[in-house]
N, C-alpha and C positions, 0 to 999 in steps of 0.2 A: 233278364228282362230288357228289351231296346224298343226302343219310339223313336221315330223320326218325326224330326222336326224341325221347323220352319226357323234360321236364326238368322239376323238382318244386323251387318256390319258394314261400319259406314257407309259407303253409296252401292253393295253389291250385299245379294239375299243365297246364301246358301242354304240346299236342304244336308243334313247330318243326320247318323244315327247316332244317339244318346245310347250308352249301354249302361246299366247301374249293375254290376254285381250283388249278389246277396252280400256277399261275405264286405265288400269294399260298404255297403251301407250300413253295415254290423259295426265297422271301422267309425264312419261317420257319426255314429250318435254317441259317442265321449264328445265330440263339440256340439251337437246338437243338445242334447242333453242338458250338458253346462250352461250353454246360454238361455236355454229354457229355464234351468233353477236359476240363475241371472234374474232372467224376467222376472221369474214369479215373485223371487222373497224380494223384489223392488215395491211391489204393492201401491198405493197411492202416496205413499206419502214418504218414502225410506228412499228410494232410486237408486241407483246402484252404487256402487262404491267407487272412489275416484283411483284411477293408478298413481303411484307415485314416483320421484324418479327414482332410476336404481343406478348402484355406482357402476362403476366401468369394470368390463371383466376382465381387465390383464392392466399391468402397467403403463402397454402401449395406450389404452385409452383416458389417461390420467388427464391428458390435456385437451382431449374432446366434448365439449361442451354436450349436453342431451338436449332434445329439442324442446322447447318452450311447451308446454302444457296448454292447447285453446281452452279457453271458458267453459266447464259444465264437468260435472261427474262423466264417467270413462270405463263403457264394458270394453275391456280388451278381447278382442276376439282372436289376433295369430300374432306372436311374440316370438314364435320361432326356435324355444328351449327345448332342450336336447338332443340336439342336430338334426331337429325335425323340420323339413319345410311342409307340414300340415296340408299336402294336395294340391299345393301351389304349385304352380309349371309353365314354361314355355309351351301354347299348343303348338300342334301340330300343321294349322293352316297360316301362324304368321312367320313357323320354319320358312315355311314355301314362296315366302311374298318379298320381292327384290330389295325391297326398302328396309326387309328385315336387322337390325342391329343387335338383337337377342343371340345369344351364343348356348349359354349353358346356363344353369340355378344349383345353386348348392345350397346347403345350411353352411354357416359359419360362424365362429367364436370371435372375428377379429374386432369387430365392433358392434357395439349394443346400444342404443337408446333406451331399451325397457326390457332388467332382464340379463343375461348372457349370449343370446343368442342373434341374429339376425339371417334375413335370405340374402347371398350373395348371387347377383345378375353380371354372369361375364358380357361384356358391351364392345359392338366395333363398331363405332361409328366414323363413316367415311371422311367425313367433313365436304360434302360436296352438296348433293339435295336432300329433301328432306329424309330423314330413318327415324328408326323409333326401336326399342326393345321392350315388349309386352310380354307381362307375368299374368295371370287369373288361375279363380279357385271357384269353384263350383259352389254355390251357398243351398244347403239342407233346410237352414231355420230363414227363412223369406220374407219375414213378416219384421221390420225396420219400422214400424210406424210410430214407436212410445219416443225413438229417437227424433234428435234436430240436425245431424249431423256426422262424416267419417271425415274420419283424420287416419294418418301415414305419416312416418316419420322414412326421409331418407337422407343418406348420407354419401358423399363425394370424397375421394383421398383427395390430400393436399398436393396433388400434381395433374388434377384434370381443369384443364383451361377453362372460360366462362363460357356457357351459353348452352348447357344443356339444363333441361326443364321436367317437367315431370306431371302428369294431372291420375286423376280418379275416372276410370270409366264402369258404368256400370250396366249391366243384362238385366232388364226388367221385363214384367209380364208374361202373358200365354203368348206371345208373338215375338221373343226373345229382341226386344228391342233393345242395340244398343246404344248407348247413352253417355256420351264424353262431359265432362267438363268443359265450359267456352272459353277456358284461355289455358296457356301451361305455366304453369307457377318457376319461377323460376331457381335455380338450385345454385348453389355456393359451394366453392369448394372449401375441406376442411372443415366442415361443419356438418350437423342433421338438419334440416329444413322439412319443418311441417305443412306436411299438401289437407287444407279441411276444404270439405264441399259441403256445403248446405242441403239436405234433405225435403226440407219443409217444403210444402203449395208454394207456388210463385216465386221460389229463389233464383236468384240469378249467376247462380253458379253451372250453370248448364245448357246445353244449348237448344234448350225449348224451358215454359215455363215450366216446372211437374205438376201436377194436381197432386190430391191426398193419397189414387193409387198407387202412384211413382212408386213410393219406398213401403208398400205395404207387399211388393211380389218380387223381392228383388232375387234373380236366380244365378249371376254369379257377378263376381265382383274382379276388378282387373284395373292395375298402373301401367301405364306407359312413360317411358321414360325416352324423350325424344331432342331431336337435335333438327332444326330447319336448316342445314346447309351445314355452317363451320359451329365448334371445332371439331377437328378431327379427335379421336379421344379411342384406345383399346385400353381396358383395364375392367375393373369389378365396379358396381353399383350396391351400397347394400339398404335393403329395404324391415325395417323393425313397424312395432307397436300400430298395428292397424286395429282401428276402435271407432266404437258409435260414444255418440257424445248427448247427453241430455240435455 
């Protein structure tokens, strides 16, 4: 089955064809699915259940702290266990785009925030103008609205200089609007650093207000992880615990 359709990134609108496989959407519903039983046994009054943190999965991560937990119960939706990066990918059109800093995505065991697992993003950033390295995943279950909020947890090795950042962009609507965060959170090395964006009408975490449809169509979700000039930086990014937050 394919549709072509209309999808609008930053200040340039491409048309695409969308192909869904049968068999790739047979795939898809173990997470759709889940987060539908999610939703439901949440009911009015129960919510979901909170993640908690998990210890480090090797040695090496004994002395890496996990990232701070924001405020609210926690559907985790990609946590990245068993070497699985769950349809997460560099596309195919920020390959082609000069500014591109994205290399390659793997699963990886090296470090975890939630879990054993996380996506590791190999990164070259020049240190000259601005690049960026973009991951997205196509979202099934679209409908965001019980939520106030997504959170990411990402993490820098103890040898990448300061000044890379990191935000939440996300694809909403029938007109595939995309939709950045209005500023980029800044990232630490040595450490995980949680990127939360507000969902809710009128947050000011984005760069228009949303209304209530905002996060009631959301059709895929996407970090970028960028550098406006220096530092120069080749090495891995890893990306854990993305989650709606109540």
């Amino acid at each position: 089955m394919e549709q072509r359709t209309r999808i609008v990134i930053g200040g340039w609108a491409a048309a695409v064809a969308v192909a869904v496989p049968v068999a790739f959407a047979q795939q898809e519903r173990r997470y759709d699915d889940n987060l539908l039983d999610e939703v439901a046994r949440s009911g009015a009054a129960a919510g979901v259940a909170a993640s908690s943190a998990a210890q480090p999965a090797d040695p090496m991560q004994q002395a890496q702290a996990a990232a701070p937990e924001p405020a609210g119960e926690a559907l985790v939706m990609f946590d990245f266990e068993g070497n699985n990066l769950e349809e997460w990918a560099i596309p195919d059109w920020a390959k082609e785009k000069p500014d591109n800093a994205g290399k390659d995505l793997v699963a990886s065991t090296d470090f975890a925030s939630h879990g054993q697992g996380s996506a590791q993003l190999m990164a070259e950033f020049p240190g000259r103008a601005w690049s960026g390295a973009y991951l997205e995943r196509m979202m099934y279950v679209t409908d965001w609205s019980q939520f106030r909020a997504i959170a990411a947890d990402i993490y820098l090795p103890y040898n990448v200089p300061e000044g890379l950042g990191a935000r939440i962009i996300l694809t909403v609507g029938e007109d595939w609007t995309w939709t950045e965060m209005n500023r980029t959170i800044p990232l630490k090395p040595d450490q995980w650093t949680t990127v939360t964006a507000n969902l809710k009408p009128g947050s000011l975490d984005w760069k228009f207000f949303p209304d209530d449809a905002f996060r009631r169509d959301v059709r895929k979700i996407g970090i970028r992880i960028e550098a406006n000039g220096p530092p120069a930086y080749t090495g891995p990014v890893f990306v854990d615990n993305i989650r709606l937050l109540k």
